[in-house]
Structure formats: structure tokens, C-alpha cells
C-alpha positions in Angstrom: -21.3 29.6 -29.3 -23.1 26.6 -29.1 -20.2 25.4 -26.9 -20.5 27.8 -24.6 -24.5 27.6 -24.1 -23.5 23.8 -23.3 -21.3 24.8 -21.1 -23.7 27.2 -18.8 -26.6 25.1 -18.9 -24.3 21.7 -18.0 -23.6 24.2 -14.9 -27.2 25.0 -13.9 -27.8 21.2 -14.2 -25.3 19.2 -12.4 -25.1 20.9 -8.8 -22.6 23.3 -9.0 -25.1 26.3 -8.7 -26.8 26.1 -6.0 -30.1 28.3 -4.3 -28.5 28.0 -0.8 -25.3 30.0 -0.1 -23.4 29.0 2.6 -24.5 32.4 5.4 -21.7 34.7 4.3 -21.2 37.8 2.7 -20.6 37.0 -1.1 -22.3 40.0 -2.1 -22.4 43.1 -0.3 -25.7 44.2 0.9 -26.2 47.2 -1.2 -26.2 45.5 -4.5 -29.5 45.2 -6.2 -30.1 41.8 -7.1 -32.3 42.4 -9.5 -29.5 43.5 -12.1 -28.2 40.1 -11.8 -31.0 38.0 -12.9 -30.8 36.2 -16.1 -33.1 33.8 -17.7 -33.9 31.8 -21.0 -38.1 32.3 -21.9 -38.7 31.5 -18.2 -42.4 32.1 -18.1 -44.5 33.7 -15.1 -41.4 35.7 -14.0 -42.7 39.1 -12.1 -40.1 41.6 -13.4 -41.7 44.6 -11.5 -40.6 42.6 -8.0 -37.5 42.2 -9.4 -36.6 45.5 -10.4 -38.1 46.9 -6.9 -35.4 47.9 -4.7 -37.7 47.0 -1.4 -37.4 43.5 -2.3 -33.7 43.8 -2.1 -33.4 43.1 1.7 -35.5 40.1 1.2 -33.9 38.2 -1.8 -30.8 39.1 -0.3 -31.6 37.0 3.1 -33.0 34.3 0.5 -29.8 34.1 -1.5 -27.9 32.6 1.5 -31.3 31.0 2.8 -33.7 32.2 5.7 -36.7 31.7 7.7 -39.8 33.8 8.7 -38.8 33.9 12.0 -35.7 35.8 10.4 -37.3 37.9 8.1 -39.8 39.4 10.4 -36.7 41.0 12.4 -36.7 43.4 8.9 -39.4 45.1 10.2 -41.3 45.0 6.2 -44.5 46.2 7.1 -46.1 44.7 3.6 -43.7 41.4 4.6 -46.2 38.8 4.0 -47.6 40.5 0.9 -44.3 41.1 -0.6 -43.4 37.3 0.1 -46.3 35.9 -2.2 -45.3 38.4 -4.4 -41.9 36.9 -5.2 -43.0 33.4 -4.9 -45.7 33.8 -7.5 -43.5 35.5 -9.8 -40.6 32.4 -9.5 -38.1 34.8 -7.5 -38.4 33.0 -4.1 -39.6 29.5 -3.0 -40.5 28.0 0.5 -39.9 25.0 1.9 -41.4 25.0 5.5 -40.6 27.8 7.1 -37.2 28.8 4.9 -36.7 30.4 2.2 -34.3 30.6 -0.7 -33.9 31.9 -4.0 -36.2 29.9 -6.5 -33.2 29.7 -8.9 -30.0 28.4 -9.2 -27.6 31.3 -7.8 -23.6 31.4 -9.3 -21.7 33.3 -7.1 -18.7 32.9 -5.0 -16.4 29.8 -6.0 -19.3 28.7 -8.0 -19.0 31.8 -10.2 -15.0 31.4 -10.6 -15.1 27.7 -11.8 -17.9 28.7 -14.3 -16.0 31.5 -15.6 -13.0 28.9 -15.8 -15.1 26.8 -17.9 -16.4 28.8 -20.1 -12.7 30.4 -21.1 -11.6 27.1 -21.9 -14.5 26.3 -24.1 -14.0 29.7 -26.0 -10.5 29.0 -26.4 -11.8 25.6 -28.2 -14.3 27.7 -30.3 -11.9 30.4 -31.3 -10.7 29.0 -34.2 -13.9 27.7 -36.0 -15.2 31.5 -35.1 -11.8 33.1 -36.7 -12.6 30.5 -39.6 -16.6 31.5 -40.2 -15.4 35.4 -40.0 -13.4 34.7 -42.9 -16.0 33.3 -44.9 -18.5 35.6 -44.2 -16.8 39.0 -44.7 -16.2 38.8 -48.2 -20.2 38.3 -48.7 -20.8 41.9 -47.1 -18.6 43.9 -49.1 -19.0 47.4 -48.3 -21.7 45.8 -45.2 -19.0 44.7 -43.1 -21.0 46.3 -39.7 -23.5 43.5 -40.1 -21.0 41.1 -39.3 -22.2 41.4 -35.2 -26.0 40.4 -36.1 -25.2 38.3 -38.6 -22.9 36.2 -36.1 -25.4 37.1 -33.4 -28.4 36.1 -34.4 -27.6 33.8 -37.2 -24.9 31.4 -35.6 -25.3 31.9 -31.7 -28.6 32.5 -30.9 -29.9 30.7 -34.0 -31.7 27.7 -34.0 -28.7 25.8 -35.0 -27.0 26.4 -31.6 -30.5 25.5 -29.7 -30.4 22.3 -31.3 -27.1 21.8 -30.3 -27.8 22.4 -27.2 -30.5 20.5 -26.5 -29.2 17.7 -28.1 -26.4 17.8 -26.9 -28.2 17.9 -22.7 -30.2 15.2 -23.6 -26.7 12.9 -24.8 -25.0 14.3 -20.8 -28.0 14.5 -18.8 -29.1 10.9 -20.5 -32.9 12.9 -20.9 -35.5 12.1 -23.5 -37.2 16.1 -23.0 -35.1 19.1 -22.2 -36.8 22.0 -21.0 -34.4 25.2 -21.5 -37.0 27.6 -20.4 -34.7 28.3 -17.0 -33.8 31.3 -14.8 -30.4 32.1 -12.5 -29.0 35.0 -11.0 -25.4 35.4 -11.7 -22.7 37.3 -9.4 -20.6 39.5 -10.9 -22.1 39.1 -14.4 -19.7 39.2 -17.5 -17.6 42.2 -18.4 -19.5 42.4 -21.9 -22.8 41.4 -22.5 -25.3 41.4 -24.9 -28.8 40.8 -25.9 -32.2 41.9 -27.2 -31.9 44.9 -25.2 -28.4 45.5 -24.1 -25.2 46.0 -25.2 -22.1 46.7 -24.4 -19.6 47.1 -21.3 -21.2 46.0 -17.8 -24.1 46.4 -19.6 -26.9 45.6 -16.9 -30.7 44.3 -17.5 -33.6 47.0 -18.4 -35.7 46.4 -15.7 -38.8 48.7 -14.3 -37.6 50.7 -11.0 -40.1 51.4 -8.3 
């Protein structure tokens, strides 16, 4: 697993995701971006403007990059209030007068070559995971339904893949300090996810609804 957090954050790193989208329609208007936010301990995030489907209109004209001038053609009568809103929260940044998403956004071709990369660093990992389910299944005996959280939590989201990773940014990104505390949104998401509070097919992010 530890190959594959390498993999995501190398992404977010080197330029390939990028906070402005070229001004098309990679994602249809009537998605709520707020399902597709995903972020490691990024602190200061406001998840009630995320999850609040007025803001939609907003982070969607920031996705591909826009100005005030722009936005004020939405007719938002709270606008300006809704604007600091999402800035102070780390959803939105300005520069100027434009603005964009405050973090990196994989979508489009940039969402295809990271799916690309991470299938061909599963397919590396596949047989070191097949091996390490083989040695571990004997251990549970009659337990053999703890073999998710033990693999889960003890191998890839344990501190032994962290300090793989970090280590392992620090060697590509020739760093002495690695922060991992990072957000991005992520267009469409993975087929299966899971986490501290989902699970399962298309499973999307618990967020507050307004």
C-alpha cells in the first residue's frame, strides 16, 4: 500500500494536478463537488461549506478558474460572504481578482494517467500482498473476518506505510521536511473506497448537508 500512497502524493507534487482546468466542461454542472473532496489531516478545512450545495455554483466556476467580475453574473445575493467563507476554510483561494480551487484538482486526462499509475503500482504490490495474506490467515483461525482491519489498519494506514512514504518524498522531492497534511478533489473517485467512515462501492464522503 505504501506504493500506492507514493504514488498519489508523487502526483499532487510534481504538476500533474493542477487548481486551474483548462474552461471546459470536465464535470457536469450538477455534480456536487463536495463528494469529491479528499484530504490527509488537512487542518482548518470548513466541511459545512463543503457539504453546502449553494456553494456548488461557486467551486464549480473555481474548478476551471474565475474572476469576480464573473461570479457576480450568479446573482449570489450572500456572494461576498460565501466567498470568505470558502477561502477561510482552504476550499478557494484568490489571486487578484481570480479565483481557483485552493487544492490540487485530478480530473480529466489528469485523472486517467493517475489511475494508470496507480494500476501499475498495484500490479507491483500484488504479490507481496498475496504473500502477507498467507502468513497472516493461519494466525486468525476461526477470526478470518479480521483479516480487512488487520491489513487495513495495521499494514496500509499504519505507521509503517507513513514512513515509507515520507521517506520515500523526501528521497524524489530531494526535501529535508515533508508535510503530508494535504487536501485534493478527485474526479470520478475510485469504484471502492474506504476509510474511517466509509466503506464500500462508490462509497461517497459523510459530509453535513445544508
Amino acid at each position: 500500500m505504501s506504493i500506492l500512497w507514493i504514488s498519489v502524493a508523487w502526483f499532487l507534487t510534481t504538476g500533474h494536478a493542477t487548481a486551474a482546468i483548462p474552461k471546459q466542461k470536465i464535470i457536469p454542472q450538477q455534480v456536487q463537488l463536495g463528494n469529491y473532496f479528499s484530504c490527509f489531516n488537512l487542518p482548518g478545512v470548513d466541511w459545512a461549506a463543503l457539504g453546502d450545495k449553494k456553494n456548488n455554483r461557486i467551486l464549480h466556476a473555481c474548478l476551471r478558474g474565475t474572476t469576480s467580475a464573473e461570479l457576480k453574473t450568479f446573482d449570489i445575493p450572500d456572494l461576498d460572504e460565501r466567498l470568505q467563507t470558502l477561502k477561510k476554510g482552504k476550499l478557494i483561494a484568490r489571486s487578484r481578482d481570480n479565483y481557483f480551487l485552493a487544492q490540487p484538482a485530478v480530473v480529466g486526462r489528469n485523472r486517467q494517467y493517475l489511475q494508470s499509475t496507480i494500476e501499475k503500482a498495484a500490479l507491483k504490490l500484488a504479490p507481496v500482498a498475496k504473500r502477507a495474506i498467507e502468513e497472516i490467515k493461519p494466525l486468525l483461525k476461526e477470526r478470518e473476518e479480521m483479516m480487512y482491519h488487520i491489513i487495513w489498519s495495521g499494514i496500509m494506514d499504519g505507521q509503517v506505510a507513513w514512513s515509507t512514504l515520507e521517506n520515500e518524498l523526501k528521497k524524489r522531492l530531494n526535501k529535508r521536511n515533508i508535510n503530508l497534511r494535504t487536501g485534493w478533489w478527485i474526479y470520478p473517485t475510485h469504484a471502492f473506497s474506504a476509510g474511517t467512515r466509509t466503506y464500500g462501492p462508490n462509497s461517497k464522503p459523510i459530509l453535513p448537508t445544508t
